[in-house]
C-alpha positions in Angstrom: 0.0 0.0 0.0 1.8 3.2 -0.8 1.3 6.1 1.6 0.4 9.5 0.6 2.4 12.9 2.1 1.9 16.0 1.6 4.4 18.2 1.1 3.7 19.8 4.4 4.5 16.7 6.4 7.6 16.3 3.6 9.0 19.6 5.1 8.1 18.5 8.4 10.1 14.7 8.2 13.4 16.5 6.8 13.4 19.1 9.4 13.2 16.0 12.0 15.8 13.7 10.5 18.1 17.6 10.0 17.8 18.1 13.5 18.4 14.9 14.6 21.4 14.7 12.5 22.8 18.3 14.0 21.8 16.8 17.3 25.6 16.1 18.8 25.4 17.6 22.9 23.1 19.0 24.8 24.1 21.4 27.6 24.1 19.0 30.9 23.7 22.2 33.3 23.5 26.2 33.2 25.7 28.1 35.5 23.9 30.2 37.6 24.9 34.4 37.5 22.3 36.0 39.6 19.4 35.7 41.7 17.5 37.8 43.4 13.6 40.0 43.9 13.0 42.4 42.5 11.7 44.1 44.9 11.4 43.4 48.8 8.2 45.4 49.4 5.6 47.2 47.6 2.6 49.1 47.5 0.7 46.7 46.4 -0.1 43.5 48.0 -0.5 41.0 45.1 1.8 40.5 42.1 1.6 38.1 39.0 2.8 37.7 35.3 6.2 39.4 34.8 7.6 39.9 31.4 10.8 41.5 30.5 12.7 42.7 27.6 16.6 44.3 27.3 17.2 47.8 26.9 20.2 49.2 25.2 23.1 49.6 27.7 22.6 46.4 29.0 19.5 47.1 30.8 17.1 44.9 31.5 13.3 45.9 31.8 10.8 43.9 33.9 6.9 44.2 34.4 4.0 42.4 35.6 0.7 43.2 36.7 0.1 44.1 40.7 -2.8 45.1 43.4 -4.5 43.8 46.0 -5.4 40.5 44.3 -6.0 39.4 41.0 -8.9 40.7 39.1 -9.6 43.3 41.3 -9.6 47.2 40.0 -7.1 48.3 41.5 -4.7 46.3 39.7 -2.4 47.6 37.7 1.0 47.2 35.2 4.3 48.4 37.4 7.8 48.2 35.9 10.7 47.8 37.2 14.9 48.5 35.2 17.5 46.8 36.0 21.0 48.8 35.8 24.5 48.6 37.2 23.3 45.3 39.0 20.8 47.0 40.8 17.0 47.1 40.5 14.9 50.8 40.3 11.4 50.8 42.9 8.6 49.5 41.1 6.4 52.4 38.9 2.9 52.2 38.1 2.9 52.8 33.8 -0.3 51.5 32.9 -3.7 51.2 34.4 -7.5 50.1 33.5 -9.1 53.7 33.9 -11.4 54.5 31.1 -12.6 57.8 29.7 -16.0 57.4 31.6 -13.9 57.2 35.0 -14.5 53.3 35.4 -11.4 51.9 36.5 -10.8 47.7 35.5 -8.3 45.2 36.3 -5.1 45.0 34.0 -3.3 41.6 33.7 -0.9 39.6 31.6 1.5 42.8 30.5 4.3 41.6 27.1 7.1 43.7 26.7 8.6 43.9 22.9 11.4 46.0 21.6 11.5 46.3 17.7 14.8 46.1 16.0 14.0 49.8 14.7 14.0 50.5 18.7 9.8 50.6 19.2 9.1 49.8 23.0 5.4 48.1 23.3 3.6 47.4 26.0 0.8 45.2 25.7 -1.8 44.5 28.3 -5.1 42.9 29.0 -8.0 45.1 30.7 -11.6 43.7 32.4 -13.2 41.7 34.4 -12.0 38.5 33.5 -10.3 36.3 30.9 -13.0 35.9 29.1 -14.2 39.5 28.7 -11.1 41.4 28.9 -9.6 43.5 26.0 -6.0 44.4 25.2 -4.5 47.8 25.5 -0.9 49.0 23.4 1.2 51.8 25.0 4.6 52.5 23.0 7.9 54.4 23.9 10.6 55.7 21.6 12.8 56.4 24.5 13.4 52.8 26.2 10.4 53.2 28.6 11.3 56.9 29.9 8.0 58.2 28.5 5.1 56.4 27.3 2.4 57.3 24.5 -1.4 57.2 25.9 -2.7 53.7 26.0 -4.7 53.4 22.9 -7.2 50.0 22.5 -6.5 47.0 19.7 -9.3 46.6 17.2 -12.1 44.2 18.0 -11.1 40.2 17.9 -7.5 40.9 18.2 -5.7 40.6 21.6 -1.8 40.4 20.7 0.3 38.6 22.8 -1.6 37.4 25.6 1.3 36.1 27.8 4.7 35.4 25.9 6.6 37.9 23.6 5.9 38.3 20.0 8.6 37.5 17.6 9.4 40.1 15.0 9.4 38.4 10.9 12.5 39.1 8.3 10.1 42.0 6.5 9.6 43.5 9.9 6.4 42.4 10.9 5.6 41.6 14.6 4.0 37.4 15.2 2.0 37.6 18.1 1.1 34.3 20.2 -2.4 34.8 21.2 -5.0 32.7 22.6 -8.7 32.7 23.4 -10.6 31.2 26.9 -14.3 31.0 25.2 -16.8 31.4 28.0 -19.3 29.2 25.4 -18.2 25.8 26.4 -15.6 26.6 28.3 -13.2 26.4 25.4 -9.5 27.4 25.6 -8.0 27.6 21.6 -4.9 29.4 20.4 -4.0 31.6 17.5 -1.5 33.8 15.8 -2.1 37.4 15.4 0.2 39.6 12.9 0.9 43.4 12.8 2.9 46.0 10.8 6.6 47.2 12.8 4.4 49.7 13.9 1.7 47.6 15.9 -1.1 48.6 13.1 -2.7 46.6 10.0 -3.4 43.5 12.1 -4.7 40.2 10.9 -5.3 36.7 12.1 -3.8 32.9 11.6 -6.0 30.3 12.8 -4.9 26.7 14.4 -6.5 23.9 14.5 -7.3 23.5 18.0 -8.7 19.9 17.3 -10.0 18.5 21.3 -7.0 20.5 23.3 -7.9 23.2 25.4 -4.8 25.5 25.3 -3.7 29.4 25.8 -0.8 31.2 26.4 1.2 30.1 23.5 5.2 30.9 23.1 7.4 30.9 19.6 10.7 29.3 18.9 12.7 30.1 15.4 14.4 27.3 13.9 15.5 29.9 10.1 14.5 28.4 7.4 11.3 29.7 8.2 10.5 26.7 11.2 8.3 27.8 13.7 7.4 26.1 16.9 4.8 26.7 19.4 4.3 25.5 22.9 1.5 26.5 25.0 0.0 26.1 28.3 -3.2 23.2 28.5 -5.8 21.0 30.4 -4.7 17.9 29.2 -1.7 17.7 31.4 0.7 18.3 28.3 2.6 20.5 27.3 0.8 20.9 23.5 2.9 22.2 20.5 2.3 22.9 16.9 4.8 23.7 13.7 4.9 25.8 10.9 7.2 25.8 8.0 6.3 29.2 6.1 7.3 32.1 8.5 3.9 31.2 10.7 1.4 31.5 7.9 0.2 27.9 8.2 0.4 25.7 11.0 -0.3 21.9 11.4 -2.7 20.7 13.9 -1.8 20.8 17.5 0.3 17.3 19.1 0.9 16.7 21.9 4.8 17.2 23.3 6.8 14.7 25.8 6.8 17.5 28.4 3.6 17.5 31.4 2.1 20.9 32.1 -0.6 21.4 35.4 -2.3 24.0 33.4 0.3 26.3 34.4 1.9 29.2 32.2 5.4 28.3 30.3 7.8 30.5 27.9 10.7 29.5 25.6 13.7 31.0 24.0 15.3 30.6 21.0 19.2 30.8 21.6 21.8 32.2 18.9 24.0 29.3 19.7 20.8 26.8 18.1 19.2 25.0 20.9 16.5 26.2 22.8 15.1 26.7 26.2 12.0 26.3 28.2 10.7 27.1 31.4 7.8 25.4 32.7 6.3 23.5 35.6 7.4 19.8 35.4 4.1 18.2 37.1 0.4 17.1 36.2 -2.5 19.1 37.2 -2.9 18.8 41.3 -3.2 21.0 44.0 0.5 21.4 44.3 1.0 21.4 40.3 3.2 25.1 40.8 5.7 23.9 43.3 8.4 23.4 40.9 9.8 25.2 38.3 13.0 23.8 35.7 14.7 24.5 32.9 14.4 22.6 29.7 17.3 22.7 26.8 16.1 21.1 23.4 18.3 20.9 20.0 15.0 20.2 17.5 12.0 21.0 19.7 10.9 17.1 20.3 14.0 15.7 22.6 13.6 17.9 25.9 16.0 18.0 28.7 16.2 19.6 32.2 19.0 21.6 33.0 18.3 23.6 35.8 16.1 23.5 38.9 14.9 27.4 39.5 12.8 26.1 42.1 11.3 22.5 44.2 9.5 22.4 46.8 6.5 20.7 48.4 3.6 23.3 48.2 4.0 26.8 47.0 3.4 28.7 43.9 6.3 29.3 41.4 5.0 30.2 38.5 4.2 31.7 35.0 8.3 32.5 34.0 9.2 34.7 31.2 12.9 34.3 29.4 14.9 36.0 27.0 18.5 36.1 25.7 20.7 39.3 26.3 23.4 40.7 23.5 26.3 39.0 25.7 24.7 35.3 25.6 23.4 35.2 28.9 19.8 34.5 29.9 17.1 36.3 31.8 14.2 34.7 33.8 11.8 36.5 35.6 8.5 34.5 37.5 5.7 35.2 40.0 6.9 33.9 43.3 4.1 32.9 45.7 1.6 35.8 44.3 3.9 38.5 46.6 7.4 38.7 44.7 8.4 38.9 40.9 12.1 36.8 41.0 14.7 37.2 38.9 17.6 34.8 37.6 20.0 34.9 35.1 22.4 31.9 33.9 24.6 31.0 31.5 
């Protein structure tokens, strides 16, 4: 019986047997450089969902969203830089006020600096997942000043958790996600803009029976994309494209287990890549631990480093990124009071 492939899964069987083949060591441990908080105390009492980006100079910028608890109105996006080794206090630059005087929770903030130097700041505002909208603030001057907050068009949300990736012709590839209050559904999708965070339009993935948000982007050139995102179905879930993100095949399932927790990823110069995620099942205690992941072709997964184990706790939602001098960044909620910060090499 002869078997039929399309040239999608063609593309997809040479990647494999590429990577495989380039495939000689993977990195058996990362050395730690720093650790620390952020910050030791706050005005507000509740903290979640850091992000962070580097500035030129070496700077490193974090935010995340902060209040009294999650969801309430009160809470809003606070930033913190990182210069000389030292931390600057936390400052409010975003909030959910709205022209009427009706004030709304922010949440899930993405930092994204454009290679033409183009600060975003993307962040949800409402009551809830599954009514909130997103807001866009920009700065030309590394986060000194801000532009007013100014609302995306209707159906489009940007990234909802993870930084975008920005294409070869300049355009910005957003990892977005929907939690559909009919049915309870959780899907994923791509969302594309211009360099400038305008003319936006939307991929779709077939979702098939996962329920998954929160999806991150790794670059293989050659135009390989992979995703990974956040589910219920105590996986890790991952998807692939092979045309700079235009197309993707239908969602698989990856080797890695995720307690519906929030992960990110990082694409390294050097060629392999690394993950940060929760390495449990879904449970009461599915946020106690936190690790390191190094990969080579996206399927073969590898811890590397323990950020945090414990027996209880909540450790949790990371964000990652690669600095100009090779070393990485890591920034995660740490038990709902702290953002911490770690960087390795």
């Amino acid at each position: 019986m002869k078997m039929k492939y399309n040239i999608s899964t063609f593309v997809y069987l040479l990647f494999c047997f590429s990577s495989c083949a380039q495939r000689t060591s993977v990195k058996e441990q990362l050395q730690l450089l720093d650790s620390g908080m952020i910050f030791t105390k706050a005005s507000f009492q509740s903290c979640h969902a850091s992000t962070l980006t580097e500035l030129p100079g070496s700077k490193i910028m974090a935010a995340w969203f902060g209040g009294k608890n999650e969801g309430d109105p009160d809470v809003s996006i606070w930033m913190s830089i990182k210069e000389n080794g030292k931390w600057s206090l936390p400052e409010e630059i975003a909030n959910g006020m709205q022209q009427n005087n009706e004030r709304f929770a922010c949440w899930n903030p993405v930092l994204f600096l454009t290679r033409s130097g183009l600060l975003f700041l993307y962040y949800r505002v409402g009551l809830s997942p599954q009514t909130w909208w997103t807001e866009i603030k920009t700065s030309t001057d590394n986060g000194e000043t801000w532009s007013a907050a100014r609302k995306l068009p209707p159906v489009f949300l940007g990234p909802i958790k993870n930084k975008p990736i920005q294409l070869n012709n300049g355009d910005i590839l957003c990892p977005s996600s929907i939690e559909n209050p009919v049915g309870n559904k959780w899907t994923i999708h791509l969302e594309r803009s211009d360099s400038n965070g305008n003319n936006w339009s939307k991929i779709n993935i077939d979702c098939d029976t996962f329920n998954v948000i929160q999806p991150t982007l790794l670059t293989y050139g050659r135009d390989s994309i992979q995703l990974l995102c956040r589910s219920r179905n105590n996986v890790i879930v991952q998807s692939w494209s092979f045309d700079d993100g235009n197309t993707w095949q239908p969602l698989k399932s990856s080797s890695l287990p995720n307690p519906n927790s929030g992960i990110d990823a990082v694409s390294l110069r050097e060629g392999s890549q690394l993950l940060v995620y929760n390495p449990l099942q879904r449970g009461r205690n599915g946020r106690a631990a936190l690790r390191i992941a190094i990969s080579t072709d996206g399927e073969h997964w590898k811890d590397c480093y323990t950020l945090e184990e414990h027996e209880q706790g909540e450790f949790s939602y990371p964000a990652i990124i690669q600095a100009k001098d090779g070393s990485v960044h890591i920034t995660y909620t740490y038990e709902r009071r702290k953002i911490k910060y770690v960087r390795v090499k």
